[in-house]
N, C-alpha and C positions, 0 to 999 in steps of 0.2 A: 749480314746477308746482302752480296751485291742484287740489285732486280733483275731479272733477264739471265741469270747463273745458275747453271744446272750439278744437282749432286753424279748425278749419271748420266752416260751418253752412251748408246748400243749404235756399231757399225756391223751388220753381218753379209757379209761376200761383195760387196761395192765398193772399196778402199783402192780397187786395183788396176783402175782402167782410168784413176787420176791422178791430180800430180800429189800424192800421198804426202809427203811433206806439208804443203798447205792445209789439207785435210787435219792434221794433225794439230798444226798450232791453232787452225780454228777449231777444233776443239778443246784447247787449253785455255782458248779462251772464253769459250762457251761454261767451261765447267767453273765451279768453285773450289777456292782452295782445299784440296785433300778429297776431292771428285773423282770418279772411279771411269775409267774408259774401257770397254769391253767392244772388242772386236776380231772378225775371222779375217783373215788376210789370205791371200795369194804364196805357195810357200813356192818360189821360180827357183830355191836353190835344190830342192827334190830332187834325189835319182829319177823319178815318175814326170817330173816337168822337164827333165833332160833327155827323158825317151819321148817325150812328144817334140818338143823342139826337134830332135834329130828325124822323129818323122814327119816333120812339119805341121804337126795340127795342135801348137803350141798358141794362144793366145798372144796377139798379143801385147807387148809390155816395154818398157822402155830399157829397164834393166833387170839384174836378179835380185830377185827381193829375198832373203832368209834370213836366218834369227838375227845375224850379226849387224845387220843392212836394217832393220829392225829396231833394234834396238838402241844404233845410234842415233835414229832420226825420233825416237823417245825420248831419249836422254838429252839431245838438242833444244828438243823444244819446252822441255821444264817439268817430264815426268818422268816417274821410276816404275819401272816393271814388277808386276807384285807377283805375275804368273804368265807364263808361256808354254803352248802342250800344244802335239802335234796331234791333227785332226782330222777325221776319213779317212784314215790309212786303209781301210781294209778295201778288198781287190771287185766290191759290188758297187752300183750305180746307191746314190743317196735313198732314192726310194725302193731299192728292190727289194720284194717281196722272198728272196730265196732263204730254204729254210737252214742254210748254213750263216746268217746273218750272225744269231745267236752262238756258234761255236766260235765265229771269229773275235766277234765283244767277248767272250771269255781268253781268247790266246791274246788280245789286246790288255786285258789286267794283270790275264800272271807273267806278261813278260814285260809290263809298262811300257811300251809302245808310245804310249802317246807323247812319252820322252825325246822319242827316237823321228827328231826332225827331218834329217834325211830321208826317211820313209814317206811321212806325212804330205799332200797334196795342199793341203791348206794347216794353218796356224790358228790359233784362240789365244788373243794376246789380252792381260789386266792391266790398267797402266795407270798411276795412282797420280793428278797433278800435285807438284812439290810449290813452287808460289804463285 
């Protein structure tokens, strides 16, 4: 056991308005070998983040971020992706209270959606460090 090395590290919706790269290897280095990183990210390659760009009330960001753009800057920096699923897809605000929340978490399981990146506004990515 290094001192100061964490088995886990939670990032959830702040990853995206810095230079993510750096982000990342400090936490490769924060963690310990075979440490688990768990965080939501920005998905900028979205159909949904391309209608807002085109309407202009896109955050925002330096580049596009989506799985692919993702997943190299993991793999750069010394870890392996253990899980990636797309997240908030459905068409309500995070907290709404409307009573279709519940029918759409159910067309969300039976057609795996949370697969289906393209759709997804944001990402839930697991990323295991390798050394």
């Amino acid at each position: 056991q290094v001192p100061g090395q964490f088995d886990c590290a939670l990032a959830m919706e702040c990853l995206d308005r810095m230079p993510f790269e750096h982000a990342v290897a400090r936490a490769h280095a924060l963690l310990r070998r075979g440490g688990i990183f768990f965080l939501t990210v920005l998905n900028s390659g979205s159909w949904r983040s391309a209608a807002r760009r085109i309407l202009g009330r896109a955050p925002e960001i330096e580049s596009v971020m989506n799985t692919r753009w993702y997943a190299e800057v993991f793999t750069r920096a010394g870890f392996d992706i253990l899980a990636l699923r797309g997240l908030m897809w459905m068409p309500f605000l995070v907290n709404s209270n409307s009573p279709l929340v519940p029918l759409f978490e159910n067309v969300e399981r039976l057609f795996r959606l949370s697969a289906t990146y393209s759709q997804s506004p944001w990402l839930l990515i697991a990323a295991r460090r390798r050394e």
